[in-house]
C-alpha positions in Angstrom: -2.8 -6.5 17.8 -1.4 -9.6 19.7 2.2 -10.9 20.0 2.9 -13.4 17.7 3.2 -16.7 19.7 5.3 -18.7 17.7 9.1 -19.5 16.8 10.7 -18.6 13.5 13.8 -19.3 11.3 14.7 -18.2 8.1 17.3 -18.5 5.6 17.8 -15.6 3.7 19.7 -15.7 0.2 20.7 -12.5 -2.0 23.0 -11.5 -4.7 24.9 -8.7 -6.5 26.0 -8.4 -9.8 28.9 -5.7 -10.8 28.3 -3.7 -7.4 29.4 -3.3 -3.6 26.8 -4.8 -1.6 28.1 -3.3 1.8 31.6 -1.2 1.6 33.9 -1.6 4.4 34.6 2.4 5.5 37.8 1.4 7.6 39.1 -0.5 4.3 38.4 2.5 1.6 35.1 1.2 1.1 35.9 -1.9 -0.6 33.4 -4.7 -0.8 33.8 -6.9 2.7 35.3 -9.9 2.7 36.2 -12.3 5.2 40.6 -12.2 4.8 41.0 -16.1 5.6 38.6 -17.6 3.3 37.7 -15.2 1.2 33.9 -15.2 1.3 32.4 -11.7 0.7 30.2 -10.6 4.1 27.3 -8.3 4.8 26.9 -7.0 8.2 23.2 -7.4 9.8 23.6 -3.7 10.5 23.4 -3.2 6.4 20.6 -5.5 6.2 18.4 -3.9 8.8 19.0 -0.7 7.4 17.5 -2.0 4.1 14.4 -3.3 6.3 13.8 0.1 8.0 14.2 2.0 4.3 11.1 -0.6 3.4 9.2 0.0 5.8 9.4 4.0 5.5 8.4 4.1 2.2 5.8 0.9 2.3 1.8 1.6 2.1 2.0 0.9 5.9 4.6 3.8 6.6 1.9 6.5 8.1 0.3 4.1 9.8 0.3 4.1 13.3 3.4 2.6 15.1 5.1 2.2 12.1 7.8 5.6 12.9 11.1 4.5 12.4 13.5 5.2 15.4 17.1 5.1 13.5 16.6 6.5 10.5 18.8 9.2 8.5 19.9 12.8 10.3 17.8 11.5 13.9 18.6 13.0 16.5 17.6 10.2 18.8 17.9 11.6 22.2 14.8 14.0 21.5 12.7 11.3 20.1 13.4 9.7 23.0 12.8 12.8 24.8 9.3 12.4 23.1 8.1 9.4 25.2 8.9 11.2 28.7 6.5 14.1 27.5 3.4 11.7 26.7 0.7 12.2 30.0 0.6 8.4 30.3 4.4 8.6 31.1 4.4 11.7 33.1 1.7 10.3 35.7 3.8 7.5 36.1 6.3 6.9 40.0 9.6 8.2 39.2 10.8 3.8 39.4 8.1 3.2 36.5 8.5 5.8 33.8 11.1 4.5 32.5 9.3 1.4 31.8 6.6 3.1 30.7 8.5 5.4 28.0 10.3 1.9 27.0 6.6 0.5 26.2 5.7 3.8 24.2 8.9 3.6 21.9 7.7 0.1 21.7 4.6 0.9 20.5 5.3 4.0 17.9 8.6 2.7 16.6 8.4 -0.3 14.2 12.2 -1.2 14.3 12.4 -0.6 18.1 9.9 -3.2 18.7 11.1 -5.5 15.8 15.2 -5.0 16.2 15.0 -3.4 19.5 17.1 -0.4 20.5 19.3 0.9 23.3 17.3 4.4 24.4 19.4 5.2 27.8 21.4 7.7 26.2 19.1 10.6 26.9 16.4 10.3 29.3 16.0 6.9 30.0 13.7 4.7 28.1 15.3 1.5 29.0 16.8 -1.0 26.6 15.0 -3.4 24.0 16.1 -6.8 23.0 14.4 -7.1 19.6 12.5 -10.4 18.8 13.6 -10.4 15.3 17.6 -11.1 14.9 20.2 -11.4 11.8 23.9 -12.6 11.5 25.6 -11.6 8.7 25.5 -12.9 5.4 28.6 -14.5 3.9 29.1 -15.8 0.8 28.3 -19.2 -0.8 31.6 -19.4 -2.9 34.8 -16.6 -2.2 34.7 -13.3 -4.0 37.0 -10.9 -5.8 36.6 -6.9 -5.0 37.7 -5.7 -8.6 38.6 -2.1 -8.4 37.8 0.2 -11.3 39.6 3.9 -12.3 36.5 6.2 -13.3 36.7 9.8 -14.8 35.0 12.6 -14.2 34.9 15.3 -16.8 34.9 18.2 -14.5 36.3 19.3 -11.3 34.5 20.8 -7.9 36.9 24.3 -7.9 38.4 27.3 -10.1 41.4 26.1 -8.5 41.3 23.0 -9.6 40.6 24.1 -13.0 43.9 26.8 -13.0 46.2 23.6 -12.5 44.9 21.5 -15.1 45.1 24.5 -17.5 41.2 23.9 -18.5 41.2 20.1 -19.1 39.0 19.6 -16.2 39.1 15.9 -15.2 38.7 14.5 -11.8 40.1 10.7 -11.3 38.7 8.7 -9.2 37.5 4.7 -7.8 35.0 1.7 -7.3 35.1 -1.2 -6.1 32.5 -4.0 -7.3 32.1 -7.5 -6.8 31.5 -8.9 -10.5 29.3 -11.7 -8.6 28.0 -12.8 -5.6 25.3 -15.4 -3.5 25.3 -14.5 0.0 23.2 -16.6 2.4 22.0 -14.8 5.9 20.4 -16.3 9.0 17.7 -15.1 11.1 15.5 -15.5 14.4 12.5 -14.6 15.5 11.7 -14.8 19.1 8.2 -14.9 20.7 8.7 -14.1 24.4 10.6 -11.1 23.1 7.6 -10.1 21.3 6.1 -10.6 23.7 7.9 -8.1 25.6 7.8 -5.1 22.9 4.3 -5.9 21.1 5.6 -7.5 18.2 2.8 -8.7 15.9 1.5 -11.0 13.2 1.4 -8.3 11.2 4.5 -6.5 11.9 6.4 -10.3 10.9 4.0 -10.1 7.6 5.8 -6.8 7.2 9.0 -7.7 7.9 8.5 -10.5 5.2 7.7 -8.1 2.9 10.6 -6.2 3.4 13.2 -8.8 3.2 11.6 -10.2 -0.2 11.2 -6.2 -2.1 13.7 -4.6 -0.1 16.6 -4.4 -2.7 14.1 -3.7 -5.3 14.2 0.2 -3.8 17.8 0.5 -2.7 19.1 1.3 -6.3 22.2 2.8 -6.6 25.4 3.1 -9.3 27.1 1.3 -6.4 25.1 -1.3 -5.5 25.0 -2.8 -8.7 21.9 -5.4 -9.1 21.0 -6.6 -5.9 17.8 -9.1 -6.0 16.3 -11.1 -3.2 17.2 -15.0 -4.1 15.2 -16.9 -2.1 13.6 -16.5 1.9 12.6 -19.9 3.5 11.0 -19.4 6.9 11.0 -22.5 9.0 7.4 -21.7 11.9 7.6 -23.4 14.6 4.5 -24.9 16.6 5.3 -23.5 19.3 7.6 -20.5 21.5 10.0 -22.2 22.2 10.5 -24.6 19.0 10.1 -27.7 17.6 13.7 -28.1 16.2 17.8 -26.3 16.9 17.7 -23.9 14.7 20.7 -25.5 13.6 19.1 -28.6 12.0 16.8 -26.6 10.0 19.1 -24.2 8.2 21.1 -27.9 7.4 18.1 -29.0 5.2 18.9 -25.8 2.8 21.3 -26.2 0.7 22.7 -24.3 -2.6 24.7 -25.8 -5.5 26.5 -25.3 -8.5 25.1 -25.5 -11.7 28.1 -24.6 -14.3 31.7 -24.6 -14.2 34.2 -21.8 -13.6 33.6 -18.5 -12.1 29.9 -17.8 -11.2 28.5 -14.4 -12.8 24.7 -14.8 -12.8 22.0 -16.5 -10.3 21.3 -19.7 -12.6 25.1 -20.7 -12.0 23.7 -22.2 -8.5 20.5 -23.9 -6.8 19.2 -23.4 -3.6 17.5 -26.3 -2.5 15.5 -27.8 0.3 15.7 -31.2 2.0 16.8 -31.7 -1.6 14.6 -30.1 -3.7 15.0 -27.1 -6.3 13.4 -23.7 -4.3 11.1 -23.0 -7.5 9.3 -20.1 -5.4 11.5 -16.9 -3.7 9.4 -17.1 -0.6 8.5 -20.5 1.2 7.6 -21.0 4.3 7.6 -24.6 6.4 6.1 -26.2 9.4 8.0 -27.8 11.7 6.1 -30.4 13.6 7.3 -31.1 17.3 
């Protein structure tokens, strides 16, 4: 299929409720929070993971070009490796394989072409600038990281078992945020996609994956993580109507109650001033 030839932006909003939604390892794993303000973050990193989990396990997964490149236990030098053992590589000048194994990543790896990837670590496939970009989501209001004592009524050893004389109890921690909104930006580029094949189809995808994505990353940790609302602002054009800027402006979120905030229907998300009834919208932007 075709490059998409248009510009997108999108406003992304999720929460959590009594869970981590992205621990911090250099911090003990505690929720991550920005130390001036306040506000509770989550790294692009830990949402693109999230999309690349979707997209393995979505109806399109054995579908050709839709391999994922970073995925769990890779070792991504051989897949790499891969692309400089395809004929159509191989047959290329020694100046033009490179190229060559960068377009076949491109076109077998769904994240490499949608997130792009760095692939000179090996033999050389190039790098890829991604048409699709995220920040990181931050907060609407600051959060507290509550940390909880848990019990475990057994212990991994015999020797563990000898000092506590049979008892058998292992103490240990969580961390959870008892609630959060977070609000994320994002891009998508159509002379990148250009470059790396990027399709309708794939963006239809990538859609998909933002809206269901939390819906199969369950875990005691997490908490209940939900997908708010997605407003995708399409351009007319490749280069854009609009800053990107002035868009994101015209969505807004408010609060509904008083106190702290523990559920979704303590806040609105609204656009140019009305309430978002639907959790995926998308709007023209004319030039």
């Amino acid at each position: 299929m075709s490059a998409i030839t248009k510009r997108y932006d999108f406003v992304l909003f999720f929460d959590v409720q009594d869970g981590n939604p992205n621990g911090d390892p250099d911090a003990g794993n505690l929720p991550r929070v920005d130390a001036e303000t306040g506000m509770g973050l989550v790294t692009d990193v830990c949402l693109k993971r999230k999309v690349r989990n979707y997209v393995q396990i979505s109806p399109k997964a054995n579908e050709m070009g839709h391999a994922i490149f970073v995925k769990e236990k890779a070792v991504l030098n051989t897949l790499i490796d891969e692309a400089h053992e395809q004929d159509d590589v191989k047959k290329k000048e020694k100046g033009d394989k490179t190229e060559a194994a960068r377009q076949w990543m491109c076109g077998k790896y769904y994240d490499v072409r949608t997130f792009g990837a760095v692939m000179s670590t090996g033999k050389n496939a190039g790098q890829v600038r991604g048409p699709v970009q995220l920040t990181f989501a931050r907060s609407v209001e600051p959060v507290i990281a509550l940390e909880h004592s848990i019990t475990r009524m057994a212990v991994a050893t015999e020797a563990e078992a000898e000092k506590q004389s049979g008892d058998n109890r292992t103490m240990g921690r969580k961390y959870t945020v008892p609630y959060g909104l977070y609000r994320a930006h994002g891009f998508v580029s159509a002379h990148l996609a250009a470059q790396t094949g990027f399709s309708q189809e794939d963006l239809d995808l990538f859609w998909e994956a933002l809206q269901n994505m939390f819906e199969h990353d369950r875990s005691a940790a997490r908490g209940l993580m939900s997908t708010r609302g997605l407003v995708v602002f399409e351009h007319a054009t490749a280069l854009g109507n609009k800053h990107a800027q002035e868009l994101f402006a015209r969505v807004t979120c408010e609060r509904q109650t008083e106190g702290p905030a523990r559920e979704f229907k303590d806040y609105r998300i609204l656009i140019d001033g009305t309430p978002l009834v639907e959790t995926f919208k998308v709007v023209s932007v004319a030039g």
